[in-house]
Steps between C-alpha positions, in 0.01 A plus 500: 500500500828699448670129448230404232562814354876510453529114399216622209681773368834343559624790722823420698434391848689299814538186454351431850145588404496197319514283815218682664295566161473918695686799493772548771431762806808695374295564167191587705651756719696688172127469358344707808780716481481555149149619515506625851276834459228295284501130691435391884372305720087502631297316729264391309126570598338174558217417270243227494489313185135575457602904485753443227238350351245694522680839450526526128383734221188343421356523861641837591382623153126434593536598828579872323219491254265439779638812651497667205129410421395595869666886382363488214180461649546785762796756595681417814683745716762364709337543800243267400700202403610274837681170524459271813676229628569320757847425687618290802724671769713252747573576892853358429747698322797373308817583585731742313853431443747570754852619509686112638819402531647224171543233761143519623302203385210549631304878576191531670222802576255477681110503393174529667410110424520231336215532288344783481106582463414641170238847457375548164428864436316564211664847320272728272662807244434661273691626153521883607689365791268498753380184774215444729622341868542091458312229661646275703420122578591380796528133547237447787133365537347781595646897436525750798567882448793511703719307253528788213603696843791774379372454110413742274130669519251327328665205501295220396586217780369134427573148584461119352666175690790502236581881489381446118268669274186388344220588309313651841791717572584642143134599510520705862845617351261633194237618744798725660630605156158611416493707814763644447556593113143551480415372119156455370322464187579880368833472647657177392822348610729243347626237749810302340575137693586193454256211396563290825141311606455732794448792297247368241198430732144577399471725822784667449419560109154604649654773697719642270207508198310707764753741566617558139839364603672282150687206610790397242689174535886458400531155297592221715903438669569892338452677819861546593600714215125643391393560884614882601501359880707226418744667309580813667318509881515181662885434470633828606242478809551166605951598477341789810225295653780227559764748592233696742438135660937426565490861665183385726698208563825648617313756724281233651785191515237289729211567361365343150332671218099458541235598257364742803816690434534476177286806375649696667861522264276390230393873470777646510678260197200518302469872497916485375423302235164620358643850370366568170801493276517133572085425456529691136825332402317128355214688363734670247565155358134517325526614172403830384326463235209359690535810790221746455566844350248671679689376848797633627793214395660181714837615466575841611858532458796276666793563680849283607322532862152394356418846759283780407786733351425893384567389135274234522257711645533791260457232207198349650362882517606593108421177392166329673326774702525802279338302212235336671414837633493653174290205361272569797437881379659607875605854494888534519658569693437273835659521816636076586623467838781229555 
């Protein structure tokens, strides 16, 4: 492009880009230099052809006047509005980079196997930064309790041949986030997802009508910039998971990762990663004009850290709770412990 552009406009240029019809690497390096603090290199993220499709204006659009119809119909705190997805965790870890000598052609780590075996854990949380414990499917024929052995309490353990989920497990996983968030019919929840076939079953529709819990789908191939999981949870945790399962490795050099072991620095990754600066941080990205005023806000305040700082405590006081307290006629002043 920066040949077709200088032979248009008749700008002065080496005579040997005319042999290769392209600018010269001495003109692309002065280029990167020249704009140094504003230009560099990026992995790019790889994306299926049907997301780039999909993702546009028009489908994201309706997506947000469905969720600005479903507030319109009713108020929603944040801690009744959940997104749930699932995710598939690996026994074998990849490699970091390592410190090797220039000559070295060839640099090696070691792994657990091969091929690893594949848990899905299905991850529930909610926009006041909140979660529920996961389910995990284990890929066996028939599920025994001492698999989830070392995971968190309440853990939901379950199995299929494949290790995958379908529309029987997302409804147990809905049975167990009944259980556990309680909605009903007076108490309503909103339950974000994905519109994969799993989660649209009659049953599982069923169960959620009967227990006042709102199912909302993101439009198809959008899920990896709508979904909160996707875009802020499941990529920091897997980076742990996968640097837990090198550490098992190295301590156990005989031994290979199993999914009997696996819960057991699953807890202790999951509860790094699921801190509530991190769960809030994609549900600021809805707009606020469709937030309710009668709720306490998304966003309540941000720092370089994305950590809860005094400032952005003090601002969330002054500017979200005193209000709403006022609004609610409470007598002022109120003791708020932190």
């Amino acid at each position: 492009m920066a040949f077709q552009y200088a032979e248009k406009n008749n700008v002065k240029y080496p005579t040997s880009w005319d042999t290769e019809k392209i600018a010269g690497e001495k003109w692309y390096r002065l280029f990167r230099k020249r704009f140094k603090g504003q230009l560099t290199l990026r992995k790019p993220e790889a994306t299926s052809l049907g997301r780039m499709a999909c993702f546009n204006k028009a489908n994201v659009g309706k997506f947000f006047d469905l969720l600005t119809e479903v507030y319109e119909r009713q108020p929603w705190s944040p801690y009744k509005i959940w997104n749930v997805d699932e995710t598939g965790c690996s026994t074998v870890q990849r490699p970091p980079k390592v410190l090797a000598a220039v000559k070295d052609k060839q640099v090696s780590a070691a792994t657990s196997a091969e091929r690893g075996v594949n848990v899905t854990m299905i991850g529930c949380v909610s926009a006041a930064g909140t979660f529920i414990t996961p389910a995990l499917i284990f890929p066996r024929v028939h599920y025994k309790d001492h698999i989830i052995h070392g995971a968190p309490a309440d853990t939901l353990g379950l199995a299929t041949p494949i290790g995958w989920s379908n529309e029987l497990m997302f409804v147990r996983f809905l049975e167990h986030f009944i259980k556990l968030v309680q909605p009903s019919k007076e108490n309503k929840v909103l339950l974000i997802m994905d519109n994969h076939e799993s989660h649209l079953s009659i049953q599982a529709i069923d169960l959620a009508r009967e227990n006042g819990v709102i199912f909302l789908t993101f439009p198809p191939h959008t899920s990896h910039r709508l979904q909160p999981l996707d875009v802020s949870m499941f990529g920091p945790f897997k980076t742990f998971l996968n640097q837990a399962t090198r550490e098992w490795t190295i301590r156990n050099p005989n031994k290979p990762v199993s999914i009997y072991s696996y819960c057991i620095y699953l807890h202790s990754r999951r509860d790094g990663t699921m801190v509530p600066p991190s769960i809030v941080y994609p549900f600021e990205r809805i707009p606020s004009e469709i937030s309710s005023p009668t709720n306490p806000t998304w966003c309540v305040g941000r720092s370089k850290s994305r950590w809860m700082t005094s400032q952005v405590f003090y601002g969330y006081i002054a500017n979200t709770v005193i209000p709403f307290l006022k609004e609610k006629k409470v007598k002022l002043p109120v003791f708020i412990y932190y």
